[in-house]
PAZAPA-4460 file (N, C-alpha, C; in steps of 0.05 Angstrom, whole numbers, plus 32768, in hexadecimal, padded with zeros to 4 digits):
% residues 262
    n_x    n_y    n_z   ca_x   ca_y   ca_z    c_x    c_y    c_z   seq   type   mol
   7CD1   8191   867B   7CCC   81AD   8675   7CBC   81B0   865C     1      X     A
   7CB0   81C5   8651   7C9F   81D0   863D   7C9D   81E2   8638     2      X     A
   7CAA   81EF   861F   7C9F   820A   861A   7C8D   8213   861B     3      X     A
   7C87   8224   8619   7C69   822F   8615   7C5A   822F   8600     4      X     A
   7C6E   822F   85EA   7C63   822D   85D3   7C59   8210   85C4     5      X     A
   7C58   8205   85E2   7C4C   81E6   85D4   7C2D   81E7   85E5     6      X     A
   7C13   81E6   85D5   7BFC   81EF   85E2   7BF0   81D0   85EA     7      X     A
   7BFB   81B8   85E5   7BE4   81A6   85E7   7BE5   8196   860A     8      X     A
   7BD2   8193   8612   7BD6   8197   8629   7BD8   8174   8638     9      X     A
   7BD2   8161   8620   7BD6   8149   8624   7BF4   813D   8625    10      X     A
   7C0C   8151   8623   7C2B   814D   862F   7C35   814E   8644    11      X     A
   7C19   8164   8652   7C24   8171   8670   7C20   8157   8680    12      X     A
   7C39   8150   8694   7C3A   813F   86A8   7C49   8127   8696    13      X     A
   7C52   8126   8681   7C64   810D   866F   7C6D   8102   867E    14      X     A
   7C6F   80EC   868B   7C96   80DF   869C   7CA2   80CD   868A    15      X     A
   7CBE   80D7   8689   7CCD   80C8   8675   7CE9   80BC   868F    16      X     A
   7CEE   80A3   8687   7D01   8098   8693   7D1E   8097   868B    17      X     A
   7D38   8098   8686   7D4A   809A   8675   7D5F   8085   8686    18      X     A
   7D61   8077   8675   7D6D   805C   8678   7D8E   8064   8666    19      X     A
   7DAA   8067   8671   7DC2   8063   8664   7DD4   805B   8675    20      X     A
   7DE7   804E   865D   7DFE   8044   8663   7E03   8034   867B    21      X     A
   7DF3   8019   866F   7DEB   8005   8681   7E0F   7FEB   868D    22      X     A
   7E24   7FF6   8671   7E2E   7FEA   8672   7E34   7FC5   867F    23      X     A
   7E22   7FBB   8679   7E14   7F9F   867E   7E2A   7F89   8679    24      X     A
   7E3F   7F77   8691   7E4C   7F66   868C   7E4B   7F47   868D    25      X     A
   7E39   7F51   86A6   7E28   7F40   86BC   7E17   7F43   86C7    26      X     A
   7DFB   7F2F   86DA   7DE9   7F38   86E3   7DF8   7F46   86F4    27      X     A
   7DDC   7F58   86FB   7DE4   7F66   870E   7DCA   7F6E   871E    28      X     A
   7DD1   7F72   873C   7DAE   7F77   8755   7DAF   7F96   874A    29      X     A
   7DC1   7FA0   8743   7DB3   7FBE   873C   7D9D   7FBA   8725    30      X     A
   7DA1   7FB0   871B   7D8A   7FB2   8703   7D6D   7FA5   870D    31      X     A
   7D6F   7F91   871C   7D5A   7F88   8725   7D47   7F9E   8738    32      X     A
   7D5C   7FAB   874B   7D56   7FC6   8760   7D4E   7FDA   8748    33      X     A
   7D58   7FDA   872D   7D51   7FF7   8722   7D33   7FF4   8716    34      X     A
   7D2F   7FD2   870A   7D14   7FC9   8706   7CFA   7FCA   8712    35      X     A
   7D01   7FC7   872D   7CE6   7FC9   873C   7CE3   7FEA   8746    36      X     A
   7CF5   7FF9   8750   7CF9   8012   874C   7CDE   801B   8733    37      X     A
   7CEF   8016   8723   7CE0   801F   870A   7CC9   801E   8703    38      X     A
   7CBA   7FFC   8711   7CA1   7FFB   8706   7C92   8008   8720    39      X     A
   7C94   800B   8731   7C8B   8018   8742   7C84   8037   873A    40      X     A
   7C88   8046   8721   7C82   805E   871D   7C78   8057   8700    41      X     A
   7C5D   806C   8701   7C4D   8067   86E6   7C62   8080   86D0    42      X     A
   7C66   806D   86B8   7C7E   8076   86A3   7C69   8075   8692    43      X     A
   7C6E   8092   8680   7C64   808D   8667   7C76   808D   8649    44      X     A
   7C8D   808F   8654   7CAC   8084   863E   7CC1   807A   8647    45      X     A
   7CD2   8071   863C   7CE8   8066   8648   7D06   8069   862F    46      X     A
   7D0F   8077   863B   7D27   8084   861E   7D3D   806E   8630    47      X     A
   7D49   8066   8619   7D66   8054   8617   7D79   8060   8605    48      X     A
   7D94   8068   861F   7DA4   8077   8606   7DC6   806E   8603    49      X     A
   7DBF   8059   8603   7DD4   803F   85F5   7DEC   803D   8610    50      X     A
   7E00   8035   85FF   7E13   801C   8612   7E03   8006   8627    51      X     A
   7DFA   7FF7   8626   7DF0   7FE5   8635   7E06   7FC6   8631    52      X     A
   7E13   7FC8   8623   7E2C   7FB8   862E   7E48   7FC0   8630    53      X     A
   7E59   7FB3   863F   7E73   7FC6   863B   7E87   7FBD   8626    54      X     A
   7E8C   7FA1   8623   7EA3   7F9A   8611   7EA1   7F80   85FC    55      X     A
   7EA9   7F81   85E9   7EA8   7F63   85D9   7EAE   7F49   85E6    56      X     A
   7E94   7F3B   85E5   7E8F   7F1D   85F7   7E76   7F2A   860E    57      X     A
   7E6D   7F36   8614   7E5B   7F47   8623   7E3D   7F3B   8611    58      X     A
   7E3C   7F3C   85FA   7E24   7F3F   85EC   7E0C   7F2C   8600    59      X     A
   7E17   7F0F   85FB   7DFA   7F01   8609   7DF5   7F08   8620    60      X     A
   7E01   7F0A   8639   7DFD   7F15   865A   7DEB   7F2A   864D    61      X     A
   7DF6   7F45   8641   7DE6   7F5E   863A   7DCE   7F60   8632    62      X     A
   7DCB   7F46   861B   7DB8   7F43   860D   7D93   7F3E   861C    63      X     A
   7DA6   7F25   8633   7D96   7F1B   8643   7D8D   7F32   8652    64      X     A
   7D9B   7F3E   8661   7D91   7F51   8678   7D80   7F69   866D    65      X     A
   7D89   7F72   865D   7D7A   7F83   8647   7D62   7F7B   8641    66      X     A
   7D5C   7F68   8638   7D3F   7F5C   8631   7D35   7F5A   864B    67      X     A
   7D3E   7F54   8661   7D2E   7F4B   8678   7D26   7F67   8682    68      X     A
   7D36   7F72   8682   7D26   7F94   8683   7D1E   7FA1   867D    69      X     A
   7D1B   7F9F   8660   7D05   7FAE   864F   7CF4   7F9D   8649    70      X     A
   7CED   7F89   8656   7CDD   7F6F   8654   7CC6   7F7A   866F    71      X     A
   7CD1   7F88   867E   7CC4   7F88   8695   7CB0   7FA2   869D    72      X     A
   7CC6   7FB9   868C   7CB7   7FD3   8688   7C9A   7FD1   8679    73      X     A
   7C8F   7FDA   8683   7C6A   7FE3   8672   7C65   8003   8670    74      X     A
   7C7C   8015   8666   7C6F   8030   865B   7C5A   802D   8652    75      X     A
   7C4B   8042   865A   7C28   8050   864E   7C37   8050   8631    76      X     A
   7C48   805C   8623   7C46   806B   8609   7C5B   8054   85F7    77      X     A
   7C75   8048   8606   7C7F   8039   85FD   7CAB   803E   860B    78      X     A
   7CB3   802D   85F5   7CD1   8036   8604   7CE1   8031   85E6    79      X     A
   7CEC   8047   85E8   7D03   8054   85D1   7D21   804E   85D6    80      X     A
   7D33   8044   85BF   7D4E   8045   85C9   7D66   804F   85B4    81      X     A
   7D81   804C   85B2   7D92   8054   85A4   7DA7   8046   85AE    82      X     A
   7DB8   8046   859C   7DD6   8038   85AA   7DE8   8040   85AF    83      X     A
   7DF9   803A   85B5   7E18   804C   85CA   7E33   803D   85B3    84      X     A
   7E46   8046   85B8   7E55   803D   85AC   7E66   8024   85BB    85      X     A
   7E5C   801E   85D3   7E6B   8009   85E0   7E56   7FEC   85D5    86      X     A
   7E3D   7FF8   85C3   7E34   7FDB   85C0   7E3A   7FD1   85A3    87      X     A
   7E3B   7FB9   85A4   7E45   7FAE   8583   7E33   7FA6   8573    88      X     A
   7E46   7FA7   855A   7E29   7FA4   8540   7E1B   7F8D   8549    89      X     A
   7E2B   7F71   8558   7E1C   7F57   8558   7E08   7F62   856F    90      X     A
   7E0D   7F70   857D   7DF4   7F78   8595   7DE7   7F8C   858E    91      X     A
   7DE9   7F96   857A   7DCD   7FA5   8573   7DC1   7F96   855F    92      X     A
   7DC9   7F87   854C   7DB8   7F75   8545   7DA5   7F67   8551    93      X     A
   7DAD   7F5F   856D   7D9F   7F46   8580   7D85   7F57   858F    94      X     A
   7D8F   7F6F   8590   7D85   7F80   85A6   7D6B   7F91   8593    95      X     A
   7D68   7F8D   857D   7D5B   7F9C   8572   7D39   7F87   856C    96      X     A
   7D47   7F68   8578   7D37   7F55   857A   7D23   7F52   858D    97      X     A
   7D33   7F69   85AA   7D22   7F69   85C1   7D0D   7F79   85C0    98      X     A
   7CEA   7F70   85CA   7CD7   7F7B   85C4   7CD7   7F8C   85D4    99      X     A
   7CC2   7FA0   85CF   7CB5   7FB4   85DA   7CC9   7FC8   85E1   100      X     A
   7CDF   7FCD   85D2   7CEB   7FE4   85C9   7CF1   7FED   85AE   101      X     A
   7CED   800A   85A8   7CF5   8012   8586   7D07   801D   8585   102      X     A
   7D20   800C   857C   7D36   8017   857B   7D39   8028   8565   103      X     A
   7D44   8041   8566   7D3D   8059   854C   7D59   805A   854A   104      X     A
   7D60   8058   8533   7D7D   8053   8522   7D81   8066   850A   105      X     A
   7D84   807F   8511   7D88   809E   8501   7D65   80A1   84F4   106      X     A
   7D52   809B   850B   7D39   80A0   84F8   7D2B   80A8   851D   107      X     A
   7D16   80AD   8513   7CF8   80C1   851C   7CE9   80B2   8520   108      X     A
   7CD0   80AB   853E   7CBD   80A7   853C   7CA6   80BB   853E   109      X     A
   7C8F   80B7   8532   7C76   80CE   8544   7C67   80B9   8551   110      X     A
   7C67   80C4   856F   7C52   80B3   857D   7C31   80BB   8575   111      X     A
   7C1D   80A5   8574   7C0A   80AD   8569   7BFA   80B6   857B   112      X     A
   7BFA   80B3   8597   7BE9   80C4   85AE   7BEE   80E4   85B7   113      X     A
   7C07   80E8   85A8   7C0F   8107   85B0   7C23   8108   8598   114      X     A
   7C21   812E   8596   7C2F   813B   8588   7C48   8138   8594   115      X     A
   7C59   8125   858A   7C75   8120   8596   7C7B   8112   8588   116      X     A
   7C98   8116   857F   7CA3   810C   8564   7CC3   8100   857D   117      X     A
   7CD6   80E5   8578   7CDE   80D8   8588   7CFA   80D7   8571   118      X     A
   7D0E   80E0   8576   7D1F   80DB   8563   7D43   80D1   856F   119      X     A
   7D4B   80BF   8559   7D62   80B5   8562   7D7E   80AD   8558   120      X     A
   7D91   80BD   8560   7DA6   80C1   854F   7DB7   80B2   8553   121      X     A
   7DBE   80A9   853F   7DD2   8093   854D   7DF3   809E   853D   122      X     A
   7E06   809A   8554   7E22   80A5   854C   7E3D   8093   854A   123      X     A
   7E31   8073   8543   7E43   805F   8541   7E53   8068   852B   124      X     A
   7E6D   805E   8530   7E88   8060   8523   7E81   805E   8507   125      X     A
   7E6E   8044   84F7   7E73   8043   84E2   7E63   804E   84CE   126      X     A
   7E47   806A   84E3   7E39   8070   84C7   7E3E   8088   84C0   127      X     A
   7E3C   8086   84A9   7E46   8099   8495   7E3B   80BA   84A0   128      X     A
   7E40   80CB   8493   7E3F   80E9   849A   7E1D   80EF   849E   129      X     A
   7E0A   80F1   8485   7DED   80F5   8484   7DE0   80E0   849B   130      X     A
   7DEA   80E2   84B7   7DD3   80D1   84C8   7DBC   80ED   84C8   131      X     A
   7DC7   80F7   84D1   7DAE   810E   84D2   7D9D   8117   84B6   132      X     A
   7DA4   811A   84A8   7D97   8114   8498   7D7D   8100   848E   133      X     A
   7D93   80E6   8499   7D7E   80CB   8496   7D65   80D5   84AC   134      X     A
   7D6F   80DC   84C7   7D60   80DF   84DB   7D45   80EE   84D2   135      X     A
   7D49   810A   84C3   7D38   8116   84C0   7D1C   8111   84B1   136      X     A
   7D28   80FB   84A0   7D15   80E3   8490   7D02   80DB   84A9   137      X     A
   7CE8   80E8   84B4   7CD0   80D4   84BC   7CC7   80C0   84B8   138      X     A
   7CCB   80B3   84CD   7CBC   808F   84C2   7C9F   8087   84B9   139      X     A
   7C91   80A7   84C1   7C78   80A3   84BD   7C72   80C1   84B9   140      X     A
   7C66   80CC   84B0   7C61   80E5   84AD   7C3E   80EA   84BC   141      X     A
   7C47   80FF   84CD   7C2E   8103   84D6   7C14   810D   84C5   142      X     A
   7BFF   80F7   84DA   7BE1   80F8   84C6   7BD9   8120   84CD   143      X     A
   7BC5   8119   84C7   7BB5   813E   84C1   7BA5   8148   84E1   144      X     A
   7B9F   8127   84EA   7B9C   8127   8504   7BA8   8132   8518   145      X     A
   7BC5   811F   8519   7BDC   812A   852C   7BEE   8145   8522   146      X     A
   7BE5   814D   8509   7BEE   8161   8509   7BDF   817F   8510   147      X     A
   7BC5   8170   8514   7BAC   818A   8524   7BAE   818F   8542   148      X     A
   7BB5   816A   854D   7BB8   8168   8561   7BD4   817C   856A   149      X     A
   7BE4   8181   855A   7BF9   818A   8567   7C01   81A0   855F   150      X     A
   7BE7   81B7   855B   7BF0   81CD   8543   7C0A   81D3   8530   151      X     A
   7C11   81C1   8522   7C1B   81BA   8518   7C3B   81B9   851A   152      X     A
   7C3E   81B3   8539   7C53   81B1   8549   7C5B   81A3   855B   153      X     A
   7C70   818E   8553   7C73   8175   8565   7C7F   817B   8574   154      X     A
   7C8C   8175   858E   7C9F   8175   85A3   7CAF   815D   8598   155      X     A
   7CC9   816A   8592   7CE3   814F   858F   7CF7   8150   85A3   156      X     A
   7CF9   813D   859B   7D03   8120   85B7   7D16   8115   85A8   157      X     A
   7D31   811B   85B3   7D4B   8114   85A7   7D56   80F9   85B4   158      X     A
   7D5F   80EB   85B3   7D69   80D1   85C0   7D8B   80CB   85B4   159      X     A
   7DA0   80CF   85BA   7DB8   80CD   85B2   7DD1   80C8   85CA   160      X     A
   7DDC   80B8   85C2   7DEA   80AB   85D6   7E04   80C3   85E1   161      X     A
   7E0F   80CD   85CF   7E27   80E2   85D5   7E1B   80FA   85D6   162      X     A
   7E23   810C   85F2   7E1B   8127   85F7   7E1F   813F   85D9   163      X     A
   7E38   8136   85CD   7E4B   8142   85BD   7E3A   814A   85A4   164      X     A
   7E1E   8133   859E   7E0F   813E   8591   7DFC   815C   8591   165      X     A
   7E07   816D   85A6   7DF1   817C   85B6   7DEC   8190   859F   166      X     A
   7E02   819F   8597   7DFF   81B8   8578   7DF1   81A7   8568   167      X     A
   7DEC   8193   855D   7DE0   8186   8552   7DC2   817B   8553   168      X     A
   7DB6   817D   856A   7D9F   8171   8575   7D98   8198   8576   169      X     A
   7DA5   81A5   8578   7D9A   81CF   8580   7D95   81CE   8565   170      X     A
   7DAC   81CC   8553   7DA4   81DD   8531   7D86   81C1   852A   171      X     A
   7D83   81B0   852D   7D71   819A   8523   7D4F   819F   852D   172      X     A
   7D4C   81B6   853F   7D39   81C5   854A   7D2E   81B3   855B   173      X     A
   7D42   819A   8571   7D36   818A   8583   7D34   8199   8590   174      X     A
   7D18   819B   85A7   7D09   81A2   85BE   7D22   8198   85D8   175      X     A
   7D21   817B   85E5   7D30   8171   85F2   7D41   8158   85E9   176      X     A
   7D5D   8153   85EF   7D6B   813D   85E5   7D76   812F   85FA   177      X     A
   7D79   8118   85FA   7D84   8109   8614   7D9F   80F6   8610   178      X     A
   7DA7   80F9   8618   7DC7   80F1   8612   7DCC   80DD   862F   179      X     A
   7DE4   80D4   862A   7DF3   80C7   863F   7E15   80CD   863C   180      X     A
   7E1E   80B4   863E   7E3E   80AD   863A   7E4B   80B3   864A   181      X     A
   7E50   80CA   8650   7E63   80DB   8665   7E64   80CC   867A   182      X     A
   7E47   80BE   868C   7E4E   80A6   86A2   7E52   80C6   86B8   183      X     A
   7E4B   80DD   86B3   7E4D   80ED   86C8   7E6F   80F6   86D8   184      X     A
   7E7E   80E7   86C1   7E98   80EA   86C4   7EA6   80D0   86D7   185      X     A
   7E8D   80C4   86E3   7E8D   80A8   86F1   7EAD   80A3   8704   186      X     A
   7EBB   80B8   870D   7ECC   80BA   8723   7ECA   80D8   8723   187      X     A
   7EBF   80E6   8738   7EC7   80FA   8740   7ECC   8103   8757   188      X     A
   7EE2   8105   8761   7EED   810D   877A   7EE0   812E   8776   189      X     A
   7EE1   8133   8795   7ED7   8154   8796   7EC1   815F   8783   190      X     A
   7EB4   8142   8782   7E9F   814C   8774   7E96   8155   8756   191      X     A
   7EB1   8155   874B   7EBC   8161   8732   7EC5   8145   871C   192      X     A
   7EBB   8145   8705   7EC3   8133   86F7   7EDE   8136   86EA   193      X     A
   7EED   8117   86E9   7F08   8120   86E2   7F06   8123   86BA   194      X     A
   7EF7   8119   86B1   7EF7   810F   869B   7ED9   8106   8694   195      X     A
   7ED1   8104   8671   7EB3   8102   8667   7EAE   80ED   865C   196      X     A
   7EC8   80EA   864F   7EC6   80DA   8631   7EB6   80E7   861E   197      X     A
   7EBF   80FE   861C   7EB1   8110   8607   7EBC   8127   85FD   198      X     A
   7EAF   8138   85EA   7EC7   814E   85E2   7EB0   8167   85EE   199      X     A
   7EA6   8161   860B   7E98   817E   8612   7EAC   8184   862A   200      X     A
   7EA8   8192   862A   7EC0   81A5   8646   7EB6   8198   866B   201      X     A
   7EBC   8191   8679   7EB3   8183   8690   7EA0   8191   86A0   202      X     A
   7E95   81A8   869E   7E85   81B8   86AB   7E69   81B1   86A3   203      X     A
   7E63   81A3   8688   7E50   8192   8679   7E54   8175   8672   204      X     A
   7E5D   816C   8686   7E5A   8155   868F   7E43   813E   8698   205      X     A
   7E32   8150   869A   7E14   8148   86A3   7E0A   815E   86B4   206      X     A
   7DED   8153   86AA   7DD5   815A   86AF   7DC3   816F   869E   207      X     A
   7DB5   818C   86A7   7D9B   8183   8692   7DAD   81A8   868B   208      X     A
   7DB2   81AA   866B   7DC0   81BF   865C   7DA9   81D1   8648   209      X     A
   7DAF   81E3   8641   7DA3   81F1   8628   7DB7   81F3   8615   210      X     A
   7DBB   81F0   85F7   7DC7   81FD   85E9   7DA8   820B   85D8   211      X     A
   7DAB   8224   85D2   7D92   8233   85C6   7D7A   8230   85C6   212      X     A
   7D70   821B   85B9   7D58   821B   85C4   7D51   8205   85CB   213      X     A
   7D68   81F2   85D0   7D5F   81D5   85DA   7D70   81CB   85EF   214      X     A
   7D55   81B7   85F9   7D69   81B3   861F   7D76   819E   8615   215      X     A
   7D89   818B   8628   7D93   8175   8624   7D9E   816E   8640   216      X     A
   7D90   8156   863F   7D99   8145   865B   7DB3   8134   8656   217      X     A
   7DC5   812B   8667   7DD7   811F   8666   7DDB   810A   867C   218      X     A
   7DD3   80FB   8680   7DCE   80E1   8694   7DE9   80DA   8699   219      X     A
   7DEE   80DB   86B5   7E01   80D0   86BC   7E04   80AA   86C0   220      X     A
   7DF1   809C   86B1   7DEE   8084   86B6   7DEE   806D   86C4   221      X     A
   7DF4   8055   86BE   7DEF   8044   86D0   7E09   8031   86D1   222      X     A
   7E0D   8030   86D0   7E2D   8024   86C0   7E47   802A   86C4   223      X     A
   7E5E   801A   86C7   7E76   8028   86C1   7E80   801A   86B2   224      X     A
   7EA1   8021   86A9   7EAB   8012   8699   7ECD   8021   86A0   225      X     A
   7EDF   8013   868E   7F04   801A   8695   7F0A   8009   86A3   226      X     A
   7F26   8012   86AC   7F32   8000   86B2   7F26   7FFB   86D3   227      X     A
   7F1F   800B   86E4   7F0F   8004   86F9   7EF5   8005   86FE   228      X     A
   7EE7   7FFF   86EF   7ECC   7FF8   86E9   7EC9   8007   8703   229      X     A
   7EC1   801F   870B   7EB6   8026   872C   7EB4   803D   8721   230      X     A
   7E93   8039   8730   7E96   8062   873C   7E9A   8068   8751   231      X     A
   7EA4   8082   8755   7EAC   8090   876A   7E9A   80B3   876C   232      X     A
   7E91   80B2   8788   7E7E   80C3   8786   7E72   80D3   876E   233      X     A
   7E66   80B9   875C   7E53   80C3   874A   7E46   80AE   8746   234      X     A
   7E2C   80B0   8754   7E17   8099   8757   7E0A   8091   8735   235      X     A
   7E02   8082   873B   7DF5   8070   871F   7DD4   807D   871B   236      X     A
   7DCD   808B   8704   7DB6   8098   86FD   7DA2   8090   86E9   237      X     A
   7D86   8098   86F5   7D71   808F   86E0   7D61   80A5   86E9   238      X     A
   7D6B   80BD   86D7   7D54   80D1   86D2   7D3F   80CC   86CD   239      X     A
   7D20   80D9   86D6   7D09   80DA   86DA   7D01   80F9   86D0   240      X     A
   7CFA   80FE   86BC   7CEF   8116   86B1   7CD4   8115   86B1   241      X     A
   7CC4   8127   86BC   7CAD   812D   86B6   7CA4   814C   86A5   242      X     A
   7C9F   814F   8691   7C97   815E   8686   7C7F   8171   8691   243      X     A
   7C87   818F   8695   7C75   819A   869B   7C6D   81BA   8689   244      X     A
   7C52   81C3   868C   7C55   81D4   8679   7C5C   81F2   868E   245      X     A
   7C75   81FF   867F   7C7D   8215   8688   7C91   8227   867B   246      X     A
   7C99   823B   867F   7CB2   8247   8670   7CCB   8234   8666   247      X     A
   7CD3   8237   8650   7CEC   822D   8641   7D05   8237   865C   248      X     A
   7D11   8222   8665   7D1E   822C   867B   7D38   822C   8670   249      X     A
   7D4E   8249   8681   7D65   8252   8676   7D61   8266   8665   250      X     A
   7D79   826D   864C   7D79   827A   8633   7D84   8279   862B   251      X     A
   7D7E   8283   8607   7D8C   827C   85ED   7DA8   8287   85F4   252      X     A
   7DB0   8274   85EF   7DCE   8277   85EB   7DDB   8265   85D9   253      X     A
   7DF2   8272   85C7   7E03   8260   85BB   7E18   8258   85C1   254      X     A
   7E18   8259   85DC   7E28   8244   85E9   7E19   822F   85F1   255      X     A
   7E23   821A   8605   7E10   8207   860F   7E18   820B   8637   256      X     A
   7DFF   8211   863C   7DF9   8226   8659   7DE8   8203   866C   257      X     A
   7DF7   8206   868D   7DEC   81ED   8697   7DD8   81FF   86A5   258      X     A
   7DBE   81F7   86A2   7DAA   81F9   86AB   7DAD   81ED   86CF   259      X     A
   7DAC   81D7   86D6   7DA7   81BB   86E9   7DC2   81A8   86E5   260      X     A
   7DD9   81B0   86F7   7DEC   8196   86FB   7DE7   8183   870C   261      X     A
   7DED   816E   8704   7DEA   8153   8711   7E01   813E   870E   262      X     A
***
């Protein structure tokens, strides 16, 4: 989607891919099925929005499969990620080794082909209060160029692993934010999720929300995890967003209103 009030016309048609909660134990043919899938459609991003392993001793299997798949992707623009709280310090260390992703760790990129600024919050247990803050710190500050190019208005791109960030990514004046975790509630009988793993109410459980003036997707992922590692009628997801230019869809509200359940 696109407001209107974004004029540059080199955004319209974007495809962004959103890769979460891979929960990674072992190989697995889904990932190989989700790879060729994948390259089979011309991508020009690829958002990663953490858990990609499930438990301590997981790291090397994760590590491996992880690289072999972002080893394989070729985005036009590139592929962005963030971490979940199911992955560990020793695997984000390792994982920050794997090329041709920029893992953003409470900081901002600006892509230099478009007015689009790529940002990533990270909500692990041990950092301190000012992540946002840190975040707001640009890694690069835009040249005079991209700031003509974009009348002086980027489109931001939120990347955060917990939905729960959502009042947070609205007051921070993000455009769209992409979340995961919830796993789509990953057992739902009748259709209905029993549970999020989150502190949002189950009716926002997934899929694509407004709080005021910003949307937020919630990926029901790829992954499970608990004590019965299974889903139950709630299939395994890899949203495909294409950006198009048109009305800001929904309205301001200070609540948070579901646009698109999934």
């Amino acid at each position: 989607y696109f407001a209107e009030r974004f004029e540059v016309p080199a955004r319209d048609g974007l495809r962004i891919a959103h890769l979460s909660d891979l929960h990674i134990s072992r190989p697995r043919r889904q990932l190989t099925r989700l790879v060729n899938q994948l390259l089979a459609l011309r991508l020009d991003l690829i958002f990663l929005t953490g858990d990609y392993m499930n438990e301590p001793g997981d790291e090397p299997v994760a590590l491996e499969r992880l690289a072999v798949l972002c080893g394989q992707f070729r985005p036009r623009i590139g592929s962005f990620g963030v971490f979940g709280n199911h992955d560990t310090l020793a695997f984000r260390e390792e994982a920050r080794k794997i090329p041709h992703v920029r893992w953003l760790h409470n900081e901002s990129a600006a892509l230099e082909a478009l007015p689009i600024e790529v940002m990533g919050l990270d909500q692990a247990f041990e950092e301190h209060p000012d992540a946002v803050q840190l975040l707001l710190r640009r890694d690069k500050p835009a040249s005079p160029e991209q700031a003509a190019r974009g009348a002086g208005r980027s489109l931001k791109l939120m990347l955060v692993h917990s939905p729960s960030a959502i009042p947070t990514a609205a007051d921070m004046g993000v455009d769209i934010a992409f979340s995961g975790h919830t796993h789509g509630g990953q057992i739902r009988p009748w259709g209905k999720p029993l549970v999020n793993a989150s502190d949002l109410p189950l009716r926002l459980t997934s899929g694509l929300l407004r709080h005021k003036d910003t949307l937020i997707t919630i990926s029901r992922g790829l992954g499970e995890t608990g004590f019965l590692r299974q889903r139950w009628l709630c299939r395994p997801h890899v949203p495909i967003y294409t950006l198009r230019r048109r009305s800001f869809p929904g309205r301001y509200s200070d609540t948070i209103e579901v646009l698109q359940a999934w």
